[in-house]
Backbone bond lengths (Angstrom), bond angles and torsions (degrees), N, CA, C in turn:
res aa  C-N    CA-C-N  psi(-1)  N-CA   C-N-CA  omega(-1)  CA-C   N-CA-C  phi
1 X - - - 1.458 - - 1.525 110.77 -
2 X 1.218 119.05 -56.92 1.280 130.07 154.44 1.729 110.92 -18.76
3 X 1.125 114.71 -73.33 1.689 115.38 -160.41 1.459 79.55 -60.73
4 X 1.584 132.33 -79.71 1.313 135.36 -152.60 1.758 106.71 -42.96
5 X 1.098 139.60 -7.15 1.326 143.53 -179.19 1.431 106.56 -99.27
6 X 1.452 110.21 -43.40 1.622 120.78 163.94 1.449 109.54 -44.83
7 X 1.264 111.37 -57.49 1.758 135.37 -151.41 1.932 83.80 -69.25
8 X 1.182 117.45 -57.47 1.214 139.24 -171.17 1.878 109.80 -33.60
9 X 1.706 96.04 -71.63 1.947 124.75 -176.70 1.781 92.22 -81.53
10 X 1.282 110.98 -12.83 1.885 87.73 160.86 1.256 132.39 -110.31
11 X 1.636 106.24 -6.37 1.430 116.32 158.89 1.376 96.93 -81.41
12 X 0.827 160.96 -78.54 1.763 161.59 176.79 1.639 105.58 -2.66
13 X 1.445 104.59 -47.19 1.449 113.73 -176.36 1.528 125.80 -70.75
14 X 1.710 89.52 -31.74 1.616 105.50 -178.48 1.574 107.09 -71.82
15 X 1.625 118.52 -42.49 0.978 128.96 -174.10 1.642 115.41 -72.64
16 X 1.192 113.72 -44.25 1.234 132.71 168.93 1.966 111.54 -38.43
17 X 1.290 86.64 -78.03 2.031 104.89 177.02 1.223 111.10 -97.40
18 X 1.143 141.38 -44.47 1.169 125.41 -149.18 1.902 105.90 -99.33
19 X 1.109 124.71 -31.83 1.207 143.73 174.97 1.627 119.64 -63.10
20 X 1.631 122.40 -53.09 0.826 123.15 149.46 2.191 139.43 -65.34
21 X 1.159 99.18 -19.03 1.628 103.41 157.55 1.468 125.51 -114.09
22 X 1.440 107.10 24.90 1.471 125.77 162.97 1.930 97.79 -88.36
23 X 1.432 89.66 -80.01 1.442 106.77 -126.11 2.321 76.28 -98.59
24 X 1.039 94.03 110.97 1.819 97.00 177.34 1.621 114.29 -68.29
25 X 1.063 124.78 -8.29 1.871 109.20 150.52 1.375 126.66 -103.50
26 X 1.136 120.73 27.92 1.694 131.32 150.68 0.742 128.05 -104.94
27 X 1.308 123.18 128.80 1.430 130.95 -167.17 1.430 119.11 -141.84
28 X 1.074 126.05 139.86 1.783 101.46 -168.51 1.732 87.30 -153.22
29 X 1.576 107.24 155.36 1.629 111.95 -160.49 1.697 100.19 -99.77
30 X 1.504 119.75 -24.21 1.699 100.61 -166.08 1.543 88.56 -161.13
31 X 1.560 90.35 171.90 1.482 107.98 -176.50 1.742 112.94 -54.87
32 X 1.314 94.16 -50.14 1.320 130.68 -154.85 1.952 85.67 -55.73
33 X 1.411 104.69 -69.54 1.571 120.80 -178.26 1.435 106.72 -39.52
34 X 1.843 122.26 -42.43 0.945 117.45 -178.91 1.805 119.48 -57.34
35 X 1.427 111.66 -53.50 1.414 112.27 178.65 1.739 112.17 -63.08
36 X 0.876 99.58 -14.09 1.897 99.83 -162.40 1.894 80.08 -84.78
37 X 1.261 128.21 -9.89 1.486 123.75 -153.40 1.806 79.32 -104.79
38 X 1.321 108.61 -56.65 1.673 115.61 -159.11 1.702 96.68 -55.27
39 X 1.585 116.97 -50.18 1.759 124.40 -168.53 1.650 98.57 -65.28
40 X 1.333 127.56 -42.81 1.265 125.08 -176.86 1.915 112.97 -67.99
41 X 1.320 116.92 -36.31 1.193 119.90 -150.93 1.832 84.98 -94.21
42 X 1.764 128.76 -23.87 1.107 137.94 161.59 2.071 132.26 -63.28
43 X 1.586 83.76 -22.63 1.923 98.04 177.99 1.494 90.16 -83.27
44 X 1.751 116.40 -45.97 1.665 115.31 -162.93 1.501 97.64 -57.45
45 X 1.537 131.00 -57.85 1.206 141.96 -159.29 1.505 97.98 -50.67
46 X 1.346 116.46 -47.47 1.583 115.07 -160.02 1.814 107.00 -108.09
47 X 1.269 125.21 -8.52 1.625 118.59 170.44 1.731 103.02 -107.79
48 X 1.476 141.44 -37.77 1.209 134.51 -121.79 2.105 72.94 -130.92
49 X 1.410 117.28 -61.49 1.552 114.88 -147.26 1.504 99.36 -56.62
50 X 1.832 120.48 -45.29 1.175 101.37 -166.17 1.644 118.57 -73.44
51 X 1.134 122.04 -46.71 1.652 108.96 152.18 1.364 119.64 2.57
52 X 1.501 103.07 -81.44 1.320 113.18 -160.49 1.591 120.09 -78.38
53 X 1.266 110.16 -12.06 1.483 120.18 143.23 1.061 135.28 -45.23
54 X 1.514 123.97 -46.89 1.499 143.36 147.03 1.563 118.71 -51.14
55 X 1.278 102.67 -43.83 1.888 87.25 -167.07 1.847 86.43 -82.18
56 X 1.314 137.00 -23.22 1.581 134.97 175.45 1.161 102.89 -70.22
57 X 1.220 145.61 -26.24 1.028 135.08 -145.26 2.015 118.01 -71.13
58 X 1.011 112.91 -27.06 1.538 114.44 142.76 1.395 133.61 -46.10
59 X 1.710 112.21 -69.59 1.424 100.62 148.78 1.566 119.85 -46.41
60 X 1.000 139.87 -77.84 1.114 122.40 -171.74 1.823 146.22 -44.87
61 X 1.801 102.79 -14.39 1.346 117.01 155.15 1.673 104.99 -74.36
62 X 1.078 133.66 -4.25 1.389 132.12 -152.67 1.569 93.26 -108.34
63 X 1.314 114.68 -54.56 1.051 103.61 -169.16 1.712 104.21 -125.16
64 X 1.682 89.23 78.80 1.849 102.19 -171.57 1.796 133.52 14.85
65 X 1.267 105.40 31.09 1.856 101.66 -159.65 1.417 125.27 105.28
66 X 0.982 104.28 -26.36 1.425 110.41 175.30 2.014 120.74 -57.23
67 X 0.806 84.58 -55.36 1.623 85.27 169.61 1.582 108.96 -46.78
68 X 1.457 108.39 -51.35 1.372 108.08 169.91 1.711 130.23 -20.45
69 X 1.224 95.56 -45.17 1.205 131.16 -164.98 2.240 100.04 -70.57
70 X 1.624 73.02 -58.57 1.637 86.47 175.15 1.605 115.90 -56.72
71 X 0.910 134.01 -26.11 1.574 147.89 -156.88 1.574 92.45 -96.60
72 X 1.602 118.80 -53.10 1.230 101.01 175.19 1.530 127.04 -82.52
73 X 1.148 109.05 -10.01 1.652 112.48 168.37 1.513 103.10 -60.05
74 X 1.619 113.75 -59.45 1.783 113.92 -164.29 1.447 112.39 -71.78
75 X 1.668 114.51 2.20 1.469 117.60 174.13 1.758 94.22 -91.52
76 X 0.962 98.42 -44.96 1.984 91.33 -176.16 1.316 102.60 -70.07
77 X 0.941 124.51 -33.24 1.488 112.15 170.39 1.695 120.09 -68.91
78 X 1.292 101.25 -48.58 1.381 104.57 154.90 1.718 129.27 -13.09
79 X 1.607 91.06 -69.24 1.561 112.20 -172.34 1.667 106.19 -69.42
80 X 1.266 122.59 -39.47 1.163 123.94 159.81 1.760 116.21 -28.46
81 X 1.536 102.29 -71.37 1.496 103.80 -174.54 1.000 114.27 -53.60
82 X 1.362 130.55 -41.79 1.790 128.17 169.23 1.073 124.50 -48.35
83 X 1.535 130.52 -48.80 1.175 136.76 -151.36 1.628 101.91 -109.22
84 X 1.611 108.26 120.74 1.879 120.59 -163.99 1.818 68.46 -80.34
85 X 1.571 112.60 157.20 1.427 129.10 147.82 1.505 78.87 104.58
86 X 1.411 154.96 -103.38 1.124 141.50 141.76 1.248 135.90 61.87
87 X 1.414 158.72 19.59 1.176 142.36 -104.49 1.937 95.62 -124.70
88 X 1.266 155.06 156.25 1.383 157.19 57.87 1.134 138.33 -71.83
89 X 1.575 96.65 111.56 1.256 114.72 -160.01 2.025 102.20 -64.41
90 X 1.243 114.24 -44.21 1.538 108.11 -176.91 1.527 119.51 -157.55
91 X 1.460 109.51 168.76 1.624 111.73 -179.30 1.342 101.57 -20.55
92 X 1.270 121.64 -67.76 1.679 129.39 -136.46 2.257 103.48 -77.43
93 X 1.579 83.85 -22.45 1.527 97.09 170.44 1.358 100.15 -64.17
94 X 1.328 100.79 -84.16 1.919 98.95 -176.48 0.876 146.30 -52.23
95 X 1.683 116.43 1.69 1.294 135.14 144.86 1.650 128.02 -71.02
96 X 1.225 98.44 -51.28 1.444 106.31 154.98 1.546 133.63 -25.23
97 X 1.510 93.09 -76.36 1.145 100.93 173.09 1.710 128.77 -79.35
98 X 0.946 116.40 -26.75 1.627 135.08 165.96 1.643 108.00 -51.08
99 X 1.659 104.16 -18.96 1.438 107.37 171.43 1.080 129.10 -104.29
100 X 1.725 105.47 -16.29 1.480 104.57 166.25 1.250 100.72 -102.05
101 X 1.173 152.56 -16.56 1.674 134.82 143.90 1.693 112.52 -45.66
102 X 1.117 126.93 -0.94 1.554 101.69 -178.83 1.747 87.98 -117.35
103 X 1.100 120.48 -24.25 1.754 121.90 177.91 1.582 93.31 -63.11
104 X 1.347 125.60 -41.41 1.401 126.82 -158.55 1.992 94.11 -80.81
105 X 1.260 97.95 -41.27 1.600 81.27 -165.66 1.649 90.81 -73.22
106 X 1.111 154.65 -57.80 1.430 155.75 -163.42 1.487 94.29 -47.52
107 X 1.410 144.39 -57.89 1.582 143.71 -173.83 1.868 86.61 -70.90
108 X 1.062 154.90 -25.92 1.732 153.49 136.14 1.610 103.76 -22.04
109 X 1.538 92.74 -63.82 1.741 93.02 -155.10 1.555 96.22 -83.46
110 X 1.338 139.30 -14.93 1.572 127.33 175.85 2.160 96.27 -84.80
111 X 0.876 116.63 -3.38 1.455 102.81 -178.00 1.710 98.34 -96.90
112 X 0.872 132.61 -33.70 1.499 147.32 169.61 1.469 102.39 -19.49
């Protein structure tokens, strides 16, 4: 529980600073928005992604992982549309950033 609360206030942080003066169509209004973004984009990862891994999973032998890739971009984009304060402006945003959220959670999972 512990790490997952860690995992939680350091995706918050990534999303918070590092996400918005990376990647120029994200934009997000408050701290607060940031964690409510990191816990939401963390339930999708662990109730909704593996599912949809399975029903892709054809495409995704097809086109070596890569789709993979795609599934988690249209989930961050996803979370975008839900969350008011929140902003991606486009594809190339939510790719962006969908890539430095998964570099960020992997430097997460080696501190573990």
């Amino acid at each position: 529980m512990k790490s997952f609360i860690l995992r939680i206030i350091g995706l918050g942080l990534v999303i918070y600073f590092v996400l918005p003066a990376i990647v120029s169509g994200i934009s997000i209004d408050q701290g607060k928005t940031a964690i409510t973004v990191a816990i939401l984009f963390a339930v999708i990862n662990f109730a909704i992604k593996p599912v949809l891994k399975v029903v892709t999973l054809p495409l995704n032998l097809l086109t070596f992982g890569l789709f993979g890739l795609a599934i988690n971009v249209l989930l961050f984009w996803f979370v975008g549309s839900l969350i008011e304060g929140f902003t991606i402006v486009n594809f190339m945003a939510a790719f962006w950033g969908s890539l430095i959220l998964t570099v960020a959670n992997c430097i997460l999972d080696r501190l573990d």
